[in-house]
C-alpha positions as CSV (number, residue, x, y, z in Angstrom):
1,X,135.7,137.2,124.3
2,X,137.7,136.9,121.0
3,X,136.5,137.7,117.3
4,X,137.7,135.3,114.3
5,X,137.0,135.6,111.0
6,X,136.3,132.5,109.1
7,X,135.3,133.6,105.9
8,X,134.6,136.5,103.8
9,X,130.6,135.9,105.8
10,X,131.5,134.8,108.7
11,X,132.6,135.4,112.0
12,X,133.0,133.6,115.5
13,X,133.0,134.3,119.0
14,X,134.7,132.5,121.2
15,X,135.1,132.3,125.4
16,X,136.8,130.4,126.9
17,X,137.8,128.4,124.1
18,X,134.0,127.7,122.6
19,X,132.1,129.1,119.8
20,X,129.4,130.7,121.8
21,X,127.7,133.0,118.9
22,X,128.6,132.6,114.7
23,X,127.8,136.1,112.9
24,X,127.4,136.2,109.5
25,X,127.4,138.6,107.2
26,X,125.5,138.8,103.1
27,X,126.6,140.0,99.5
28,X,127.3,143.4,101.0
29,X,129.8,142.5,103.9
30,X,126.6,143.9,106.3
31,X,125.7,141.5,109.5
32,X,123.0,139.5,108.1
33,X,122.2,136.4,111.1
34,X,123.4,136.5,114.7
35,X,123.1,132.7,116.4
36,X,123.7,132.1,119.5
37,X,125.6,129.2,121.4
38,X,125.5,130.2,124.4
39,X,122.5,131.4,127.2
40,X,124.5,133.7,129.1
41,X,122.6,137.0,129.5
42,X,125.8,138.9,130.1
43,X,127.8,137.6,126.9
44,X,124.6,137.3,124.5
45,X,124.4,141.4,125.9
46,X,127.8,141.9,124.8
47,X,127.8,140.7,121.0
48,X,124.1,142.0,120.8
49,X,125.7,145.3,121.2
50,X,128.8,144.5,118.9
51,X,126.5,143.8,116.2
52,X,124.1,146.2,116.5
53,X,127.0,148.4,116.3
54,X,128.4,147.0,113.1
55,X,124.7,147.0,111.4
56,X,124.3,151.0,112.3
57,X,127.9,152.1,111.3
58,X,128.8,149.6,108.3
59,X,125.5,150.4,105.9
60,X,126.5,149.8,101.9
61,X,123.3,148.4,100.7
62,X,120.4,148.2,102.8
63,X,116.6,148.4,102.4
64,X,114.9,150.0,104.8
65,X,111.0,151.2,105.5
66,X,109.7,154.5,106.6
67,X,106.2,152.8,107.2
68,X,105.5,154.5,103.9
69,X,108.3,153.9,101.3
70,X,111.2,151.6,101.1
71,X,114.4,153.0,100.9
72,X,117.6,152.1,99.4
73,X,120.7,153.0,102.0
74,X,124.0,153.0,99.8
75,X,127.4,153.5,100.3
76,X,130.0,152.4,97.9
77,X,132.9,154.2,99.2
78,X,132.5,150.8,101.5
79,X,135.3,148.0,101.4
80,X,135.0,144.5,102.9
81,X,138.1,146.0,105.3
82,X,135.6,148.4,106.6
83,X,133.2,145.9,107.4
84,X,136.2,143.9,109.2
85,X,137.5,147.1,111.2
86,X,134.0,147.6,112.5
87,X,133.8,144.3,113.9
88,X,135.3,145.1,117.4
89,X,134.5,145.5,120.6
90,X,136.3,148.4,120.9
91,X,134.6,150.2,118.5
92,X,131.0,150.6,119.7
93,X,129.9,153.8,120.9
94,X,128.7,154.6,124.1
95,X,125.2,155.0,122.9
96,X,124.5,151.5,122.4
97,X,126.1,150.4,125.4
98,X,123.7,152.2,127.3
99,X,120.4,151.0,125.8
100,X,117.9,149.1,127.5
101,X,117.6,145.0,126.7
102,X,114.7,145.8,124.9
103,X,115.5,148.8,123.1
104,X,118.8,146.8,122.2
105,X,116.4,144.0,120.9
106,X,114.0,146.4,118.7
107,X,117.0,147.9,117.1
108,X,118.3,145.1,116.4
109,X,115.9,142.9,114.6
110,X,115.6,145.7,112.2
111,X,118.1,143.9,110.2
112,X,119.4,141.1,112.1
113,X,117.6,137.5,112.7
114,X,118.5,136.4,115.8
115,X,118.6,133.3,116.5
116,X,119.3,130.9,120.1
117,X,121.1,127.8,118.9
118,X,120.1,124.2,119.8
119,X,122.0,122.2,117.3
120,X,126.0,122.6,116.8
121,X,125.1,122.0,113.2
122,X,122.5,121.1,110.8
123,X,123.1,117.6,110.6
124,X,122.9,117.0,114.4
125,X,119.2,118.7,113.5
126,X,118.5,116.3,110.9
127,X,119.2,113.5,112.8
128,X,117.2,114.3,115.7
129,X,114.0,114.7,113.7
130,X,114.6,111.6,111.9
131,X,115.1,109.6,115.5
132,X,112.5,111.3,117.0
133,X,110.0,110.5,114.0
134,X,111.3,107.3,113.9
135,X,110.7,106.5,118.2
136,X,107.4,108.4,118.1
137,X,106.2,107.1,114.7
138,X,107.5,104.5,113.9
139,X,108.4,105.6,110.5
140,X,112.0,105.0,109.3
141,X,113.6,107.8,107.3
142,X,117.0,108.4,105.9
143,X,118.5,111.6,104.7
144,X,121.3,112.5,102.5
145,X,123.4,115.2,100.7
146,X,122.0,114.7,97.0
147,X,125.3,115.7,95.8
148,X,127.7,113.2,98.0
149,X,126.4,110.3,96.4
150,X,129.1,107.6,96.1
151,X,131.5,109.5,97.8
152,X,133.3,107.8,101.0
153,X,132.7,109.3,104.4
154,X,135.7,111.6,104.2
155,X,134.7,113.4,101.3
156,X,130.9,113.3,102.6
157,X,132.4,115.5,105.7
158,X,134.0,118.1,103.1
159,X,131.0,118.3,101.6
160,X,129.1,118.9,105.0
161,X,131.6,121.2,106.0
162,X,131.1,123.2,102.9
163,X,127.3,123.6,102.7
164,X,127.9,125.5,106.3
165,X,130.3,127.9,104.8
166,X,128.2,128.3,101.9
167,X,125.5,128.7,104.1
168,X,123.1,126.7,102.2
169,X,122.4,123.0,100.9
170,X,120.1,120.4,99.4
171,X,118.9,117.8,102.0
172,X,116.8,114.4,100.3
173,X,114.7,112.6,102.7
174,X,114.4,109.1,101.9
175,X,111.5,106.7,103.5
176,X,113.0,103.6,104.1
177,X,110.0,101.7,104.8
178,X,106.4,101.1,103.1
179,X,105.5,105.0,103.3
180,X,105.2,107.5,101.4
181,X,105.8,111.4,100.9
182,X,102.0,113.0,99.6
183,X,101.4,116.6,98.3
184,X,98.1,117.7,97.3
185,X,97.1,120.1,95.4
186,X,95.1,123.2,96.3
187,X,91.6,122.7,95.1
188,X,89.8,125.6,96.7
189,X,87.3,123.9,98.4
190,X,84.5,125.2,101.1
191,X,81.5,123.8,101.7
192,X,79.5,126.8,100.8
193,X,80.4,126.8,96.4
194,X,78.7,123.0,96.7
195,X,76.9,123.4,93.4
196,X,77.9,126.8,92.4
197,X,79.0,128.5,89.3
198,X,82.4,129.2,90.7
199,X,83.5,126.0,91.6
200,X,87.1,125.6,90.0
201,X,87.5,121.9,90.5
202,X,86.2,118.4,90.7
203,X,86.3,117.7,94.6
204,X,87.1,114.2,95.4
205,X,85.9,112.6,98.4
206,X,89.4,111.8,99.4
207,X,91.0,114.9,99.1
208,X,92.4,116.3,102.6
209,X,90.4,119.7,101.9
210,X,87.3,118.0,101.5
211,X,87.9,115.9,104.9
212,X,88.7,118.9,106.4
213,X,92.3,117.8,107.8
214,X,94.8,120.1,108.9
215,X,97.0,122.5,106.2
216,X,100.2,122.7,108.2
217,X,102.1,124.3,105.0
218,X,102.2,125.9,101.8
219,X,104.4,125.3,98.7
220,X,104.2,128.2,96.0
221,X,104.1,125.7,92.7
222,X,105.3,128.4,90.7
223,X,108.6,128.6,92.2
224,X,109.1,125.7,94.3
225,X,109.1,128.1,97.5
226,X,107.9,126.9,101.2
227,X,105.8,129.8,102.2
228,X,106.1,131.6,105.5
229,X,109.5,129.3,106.7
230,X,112.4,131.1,105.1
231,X,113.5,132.5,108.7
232,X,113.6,129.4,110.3
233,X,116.6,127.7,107.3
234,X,113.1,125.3,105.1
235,X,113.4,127.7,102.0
236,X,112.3,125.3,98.8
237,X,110.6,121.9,98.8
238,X,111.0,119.9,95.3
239,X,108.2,117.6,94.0
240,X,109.3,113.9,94.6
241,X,111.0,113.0,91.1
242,X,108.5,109.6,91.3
243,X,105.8,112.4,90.8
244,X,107.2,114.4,87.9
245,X,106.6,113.1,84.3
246,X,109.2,115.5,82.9
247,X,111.3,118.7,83.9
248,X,110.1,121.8,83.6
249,X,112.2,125.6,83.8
250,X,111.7,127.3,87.3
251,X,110.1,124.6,89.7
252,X,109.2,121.1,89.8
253,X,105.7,121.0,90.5
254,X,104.4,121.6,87.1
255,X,104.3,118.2,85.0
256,X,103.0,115.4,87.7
257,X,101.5,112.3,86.9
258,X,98.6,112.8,89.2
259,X,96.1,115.8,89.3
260,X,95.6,116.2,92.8
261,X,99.0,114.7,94.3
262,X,102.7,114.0,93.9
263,X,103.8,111.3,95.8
264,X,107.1,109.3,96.0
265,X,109.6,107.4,98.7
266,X,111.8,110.7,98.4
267,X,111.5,114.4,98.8
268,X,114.2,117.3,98.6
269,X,114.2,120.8,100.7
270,X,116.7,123.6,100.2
271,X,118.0,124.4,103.3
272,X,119.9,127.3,104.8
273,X,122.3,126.0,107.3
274,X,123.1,128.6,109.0
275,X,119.3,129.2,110.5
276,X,118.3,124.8,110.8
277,X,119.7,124.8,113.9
278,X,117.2,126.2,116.2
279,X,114.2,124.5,118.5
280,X,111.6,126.0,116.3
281,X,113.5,124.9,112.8
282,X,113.2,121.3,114.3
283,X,109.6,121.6,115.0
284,X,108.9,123.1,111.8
285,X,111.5,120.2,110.0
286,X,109.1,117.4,112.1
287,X,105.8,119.1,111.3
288,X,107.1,119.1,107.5
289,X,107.7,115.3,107.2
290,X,104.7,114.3,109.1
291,X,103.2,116.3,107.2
292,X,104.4,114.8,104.0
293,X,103.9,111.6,105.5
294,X,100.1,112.8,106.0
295,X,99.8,111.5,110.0
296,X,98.0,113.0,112.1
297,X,95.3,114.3,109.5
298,X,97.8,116.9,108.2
299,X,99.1,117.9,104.8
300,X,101.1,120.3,102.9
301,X,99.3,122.4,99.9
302,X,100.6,123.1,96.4
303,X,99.2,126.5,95.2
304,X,99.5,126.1,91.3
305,X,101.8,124.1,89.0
306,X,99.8,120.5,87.9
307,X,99.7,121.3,84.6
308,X,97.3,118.8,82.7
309,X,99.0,116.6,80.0
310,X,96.7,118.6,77.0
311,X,96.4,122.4,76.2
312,X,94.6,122.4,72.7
313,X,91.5,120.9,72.6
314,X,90.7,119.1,69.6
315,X,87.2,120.2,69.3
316,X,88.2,123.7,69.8
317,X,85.1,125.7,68.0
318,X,83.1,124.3,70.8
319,X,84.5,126.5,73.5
320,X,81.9,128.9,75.3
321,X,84.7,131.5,75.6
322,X,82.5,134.0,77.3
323,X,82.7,132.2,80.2
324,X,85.9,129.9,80.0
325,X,87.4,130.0,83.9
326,X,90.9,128.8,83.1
327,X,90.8,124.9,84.9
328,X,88.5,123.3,82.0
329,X,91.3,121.2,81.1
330,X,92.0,120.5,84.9
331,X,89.0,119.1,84.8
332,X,89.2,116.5,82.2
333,X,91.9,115.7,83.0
334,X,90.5,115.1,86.8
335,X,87.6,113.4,85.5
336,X,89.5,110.8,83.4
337,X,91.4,110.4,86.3
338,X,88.6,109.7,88.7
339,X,86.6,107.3,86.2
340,X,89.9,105.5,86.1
341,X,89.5,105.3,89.8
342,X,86.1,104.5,90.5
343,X,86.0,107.9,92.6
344,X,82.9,109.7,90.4
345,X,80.6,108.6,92.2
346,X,81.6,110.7,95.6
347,X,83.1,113.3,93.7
348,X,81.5,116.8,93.6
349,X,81.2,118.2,90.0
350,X,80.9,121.8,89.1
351,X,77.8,122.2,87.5
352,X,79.0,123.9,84.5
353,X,81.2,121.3,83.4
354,X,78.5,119.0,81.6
355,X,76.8,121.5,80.6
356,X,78.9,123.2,78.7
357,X,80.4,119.9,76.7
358,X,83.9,119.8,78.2
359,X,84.4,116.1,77.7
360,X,83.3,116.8,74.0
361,X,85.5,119.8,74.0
362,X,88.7,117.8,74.7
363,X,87.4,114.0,73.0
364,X,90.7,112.3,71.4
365,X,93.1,113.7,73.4
């Protein structure tokens, strides 16, 4: 096997002429993600040891937990040539070679994601979700590199080429059909706070929660984050722009034209490139955008953001503040909403909301 460094974070192993595993390295010069391209027990045993090697000699900034207390590891005597020297075969001690497969394993995931390529690339990924929703769905979708717009195909490749040395990229998905892309917002609902003082939120009949469909996914609305997914390359899902009646500083799901969904014909996800290129980062891509799509009785949640379009009610000296919960103004503005609609009627309405005058409270606004 042969060792070539690529970049300043990252490295490829090659046999017989073929990438079989891409290392790459963070801020710090320290082995970060090991993928593999190849099955063979005997070489994936090799480079398992190579790294493992390189993680437990070249330490300049590490975290690491006692079970009790994290700490810090640092070195700054540490050059990037140190981290380069250590990345050789030749230089692993005899310890390592002579753990177990699953004592190399433990040590190992201590600091290294390891992951068994299916995909050359990320784009091969993307377009096998988007066939395979396409054949099993029937739902045509496009994707693109927001950035490349306009550019010919040759410049679209150097952009391509770049997101996987920079490790990371936005990817929009574009419906090119009647659908569209739904979000809903987290409304706390369970059957059990029917009529209760604690209810939050007017429930809609035709909320997912209330028809009890499936939450395949999580999106922090503070921060634009995809909970739980980082791992596996789906790190940030945007709000469709259709959705957002301005922009707001530190995500995208705060100012939506709708207070229980976004919906539009596009949707955006920060990707890392280096990690969406696995079987289970294609399930998870395919669950997302179905999803998204809502089929199969499945949706994705927004926890926080939706900000109504009024903070200061005009009627202000009406206020009960000894018991104000926070979503009063969520629930005007879900109320108007649902009058528009013609939805009241099914809707469940916290009990405390007519009594305590919160349509008076926010009148003119």
């Amino acid at each position: 096997m042969q060792l070539k460094k690529i970049t300043t974070g990252l490295w490829w192993v090659y046999q017989a002429e073929q990438i079989i595993a891409t290392i790459h390295l963070d801020f710090w010069h320290q082995v970060d993600v090991l993928v593999f391209h190849t099955k063979n027990d005997k070489a994936q045993r090799q480079i398992k040891e190579l790294v493992l090697s390189h993680d437990l000699q070249y330490v300049k900034n590490r975290d690491r937990s006692n079970m009790i207390l994290i700490i810090t590891q640092k070195n700054n005597d540490l050059t990037e040539s140190d981290s380069d020297r250590l990345m050789n075969f030749y230089q692993i001690p005899e310890k390592i070679k002579k753990l177990s497969d699953q004592d190399l394993n433990q040590a190992l995931k201590i600091d290294v994601l390891v992951i068994q390529a299916k995909y050359e690339t990320f784009t091969q990924l993307l377009n096998a979700v988007v066939a395979e929703i396409k054949d099993e769905h029937g739902v045509e979708i496009g994707w693109i590199l927001p950035d490349v717009k306009g550019l010919n195909q040759k410049e679209i490749e150097i952009a391509v080429a770049k997101a996987i040395l920079e490790k990371r990229t936005k990817i929009e998905f574009i419906i090119l059909d009647k659908n569209k892309f739904t979000f809903w917002k987290s409304i706390h609902w369970s059957p059990d706070r029917y009529e209760r003082d604690d209810l939050l939120h007017i429930i809609p009949a035709y909320h997912p929660e209330k028809m009890d469909w499936q939450r395949t996914g999580l999106i922090n609305g503070a921060t634009d984050a995809f909970i739980g997914s980082h791992e596996h390359g789906l790190d940030y899902i945007y709000c469709p722009q259709e959705a957002q009646t301005k922009s707001s500083f530190g995500t995208s799901w705060n100012n939506i034209n709708h207070p229980y969904y976004a919906q539009g014909r596009s949707m955006t996800i920060e990707i890392s490139t280096e990690k969406l290129i696995s079987q289970r980062s294609f399930d998870l891509l395919k669950n997302v955008i179905l999803s998204a799509l809502n089929l199969n009785k499945t949706f994705i949640e927004i926890s926080g953001g939706f900000y109504p379009p009024y903070t200061h009610p005009c009627n202000a000296s009406s206020i009960p503040y000894e018991s104000c919960r926070g979503s009063e103004n969520s629930c005007v503005w879900e109320y108007r909403q649902l009058e528009q609609e013609g939805q009241l009627a099914d809707s469940i309405i916290p009990p405390w909301f007519h009594k305590e005058g919160w349509l008076d409270i926010y009148a003119g606004q």
